[in-house]
C-alpha positions as CSV (number, residue, x, y, z in Angstrom):
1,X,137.7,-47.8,18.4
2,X,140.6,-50.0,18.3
3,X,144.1,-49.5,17.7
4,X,146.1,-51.7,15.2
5,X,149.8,-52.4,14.7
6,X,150.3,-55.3,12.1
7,X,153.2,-56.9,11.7
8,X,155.5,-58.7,9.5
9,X,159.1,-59.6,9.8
10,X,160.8,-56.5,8.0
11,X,158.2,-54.3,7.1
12,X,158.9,-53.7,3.7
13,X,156.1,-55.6,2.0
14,X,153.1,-57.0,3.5
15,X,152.4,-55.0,6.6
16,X,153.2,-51.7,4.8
17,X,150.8,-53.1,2.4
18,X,147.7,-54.1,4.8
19,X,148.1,-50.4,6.7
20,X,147.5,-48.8,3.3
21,X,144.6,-50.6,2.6
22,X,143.1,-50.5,6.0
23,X,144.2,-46.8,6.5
24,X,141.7,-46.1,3.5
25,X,138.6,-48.6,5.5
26,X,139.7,-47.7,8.8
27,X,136.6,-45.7,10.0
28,X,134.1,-48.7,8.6
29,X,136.3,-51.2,10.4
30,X,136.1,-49.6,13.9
31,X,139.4,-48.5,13.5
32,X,141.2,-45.1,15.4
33,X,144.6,-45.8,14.2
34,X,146.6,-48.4,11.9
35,X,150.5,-48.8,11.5
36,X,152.8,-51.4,10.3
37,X,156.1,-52.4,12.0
38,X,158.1,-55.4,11.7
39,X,159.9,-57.7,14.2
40,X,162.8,-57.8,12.6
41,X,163.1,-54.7,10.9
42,X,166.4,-53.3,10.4
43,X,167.3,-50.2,12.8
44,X,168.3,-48.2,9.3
45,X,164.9,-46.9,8.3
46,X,163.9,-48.1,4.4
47,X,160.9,-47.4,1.8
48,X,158.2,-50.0,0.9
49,X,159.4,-52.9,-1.9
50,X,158.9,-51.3,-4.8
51,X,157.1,-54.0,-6.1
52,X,154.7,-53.5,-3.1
53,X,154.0,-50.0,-3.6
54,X,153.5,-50.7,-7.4
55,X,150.8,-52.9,-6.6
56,X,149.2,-50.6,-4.1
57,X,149.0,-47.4,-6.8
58,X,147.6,-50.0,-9.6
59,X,144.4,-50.9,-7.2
60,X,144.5,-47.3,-6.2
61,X,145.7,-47.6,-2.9
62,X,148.3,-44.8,-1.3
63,X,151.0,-44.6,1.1
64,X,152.7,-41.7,2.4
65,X,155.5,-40.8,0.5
66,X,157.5,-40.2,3.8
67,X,156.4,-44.2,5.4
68,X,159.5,-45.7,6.3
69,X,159.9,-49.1,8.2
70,X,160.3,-49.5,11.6
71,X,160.7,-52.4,13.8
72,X,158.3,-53.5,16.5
73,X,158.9,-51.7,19.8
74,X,157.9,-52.7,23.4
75,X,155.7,-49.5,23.7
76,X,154.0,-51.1,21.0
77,X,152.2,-53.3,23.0
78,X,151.1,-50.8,25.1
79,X,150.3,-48.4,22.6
80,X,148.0,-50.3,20.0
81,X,145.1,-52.9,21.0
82,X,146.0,-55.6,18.9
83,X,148.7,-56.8,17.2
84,X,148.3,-59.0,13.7
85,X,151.0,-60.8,12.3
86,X,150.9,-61.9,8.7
87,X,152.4,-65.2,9.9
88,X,153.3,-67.7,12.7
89,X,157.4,-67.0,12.7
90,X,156.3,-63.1,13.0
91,X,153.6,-63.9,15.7
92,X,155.9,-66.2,17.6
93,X,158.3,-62.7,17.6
94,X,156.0,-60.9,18.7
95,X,155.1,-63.4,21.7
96,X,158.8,-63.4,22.6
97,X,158.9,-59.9,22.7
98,X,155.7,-58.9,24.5
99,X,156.5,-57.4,28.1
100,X,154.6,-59.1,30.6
101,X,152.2,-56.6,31.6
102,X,150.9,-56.3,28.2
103,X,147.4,-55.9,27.8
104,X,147.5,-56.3,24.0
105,X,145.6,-59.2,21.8
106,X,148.2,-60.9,19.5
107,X,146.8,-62.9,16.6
108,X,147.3,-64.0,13.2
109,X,145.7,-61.7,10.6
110,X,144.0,-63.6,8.5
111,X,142.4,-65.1,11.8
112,X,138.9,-66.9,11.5
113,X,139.1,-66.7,7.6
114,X,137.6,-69.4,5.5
115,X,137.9,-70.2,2.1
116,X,141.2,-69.1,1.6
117,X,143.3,-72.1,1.8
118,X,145.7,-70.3,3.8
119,X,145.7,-68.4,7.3
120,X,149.2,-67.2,6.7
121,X,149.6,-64.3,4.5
122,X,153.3,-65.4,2.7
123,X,156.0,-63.2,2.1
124,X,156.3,-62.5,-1.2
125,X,160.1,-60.8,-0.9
126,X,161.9,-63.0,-2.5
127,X,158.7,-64.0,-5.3
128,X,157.4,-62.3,-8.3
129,X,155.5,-59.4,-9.0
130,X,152.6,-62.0,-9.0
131,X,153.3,-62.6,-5.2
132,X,152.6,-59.2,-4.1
133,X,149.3,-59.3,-6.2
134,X,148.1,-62.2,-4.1
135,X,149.3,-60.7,-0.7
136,X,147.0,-57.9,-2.0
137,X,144.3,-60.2,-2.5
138,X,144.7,-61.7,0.7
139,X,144.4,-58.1,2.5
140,X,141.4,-56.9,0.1
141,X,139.6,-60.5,1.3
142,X,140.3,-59.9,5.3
143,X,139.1,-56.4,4.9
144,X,136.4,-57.5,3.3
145,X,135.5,-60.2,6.1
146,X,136.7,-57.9,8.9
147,X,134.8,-58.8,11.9
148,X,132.3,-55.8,13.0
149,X,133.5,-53.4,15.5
150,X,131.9,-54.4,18.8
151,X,133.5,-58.0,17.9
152,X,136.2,-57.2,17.0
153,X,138.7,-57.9,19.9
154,X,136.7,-61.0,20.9
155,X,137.3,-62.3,17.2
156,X,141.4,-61.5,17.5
157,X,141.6,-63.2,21.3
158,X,140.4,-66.7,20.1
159,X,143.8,-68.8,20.1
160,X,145.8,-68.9,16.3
């Protein structure tokens, strides 16, 4: 079983996002725990985007009424198995803030997906209510594609 973090840049939107809907497949996916962080997350603890968690409760997805953001931390890397990050900038973050000794797989999330047209997952903050409908559709299609458990850390290790 493998322990996920993923990661965006303030975890507001789209990694608060992907651990709801993960949370709710992770048993199926080979998953122990999942949690969402962002690399640069402010230090004042917020809720989800509104607009995020509106999208989540109209496909029936949940998150804890007491989530709040974090930011990424450097026990992170010893405390989950692999890191995503919805896109490079956030990945590059997390590179730069990885302690040496780290034993954790960074990757992209949407790593080794085809048929997308995309392997970033964009940020829809500043967008429309349509953006975080897409970001959605993005996480329902890597879940969907999510590699099988015994692979799953040889899928993530491949270079971005």
């Amino acid at each position: 079983m493998t322990r996920l973090l993923i990661v965006c840049a303030a975890n507001l939107c789209r990694s608060p996002m992907a651990e709801a809907v993960l949370r709710g497949h992770a048993a199926g996916l080979g998953l122990s725990e999942v949690a969402s962080a962002g690399v640069w997350a402010s230090s004042r603890r917020q809720e989800a985007d509104k607009r995020a968690l509106q999208a989540l409760q109209a496909r029936a997805y949940g998150l804890d009424r007491r989530w709040r953001s974090r930011r990424v931390r450097p026990e992170d890397f010893d405390d989950f198995d692999l890191l995503l990050a919805m896109d490079r900038e956030v990945l590059r973050g997390l590179e730069a803030q990885r302690p040496a000794r780290s034993t954790a797989r960074l990757a992209l999330f949407l790593q080794g997906m085809t048929g997308l047209g995309r392997d970033e997952v964009p940020d829809p903050y500043f967008g429309t209510v349509e953006g975080f409908e897409r970001v959605l559709d993005l996480i329902e299609a890597r879940v969907a594609a999510w590699p099988a458990a015994v692979d799953l850390k040889r899928h993530f290790t491949a270079a971005a």
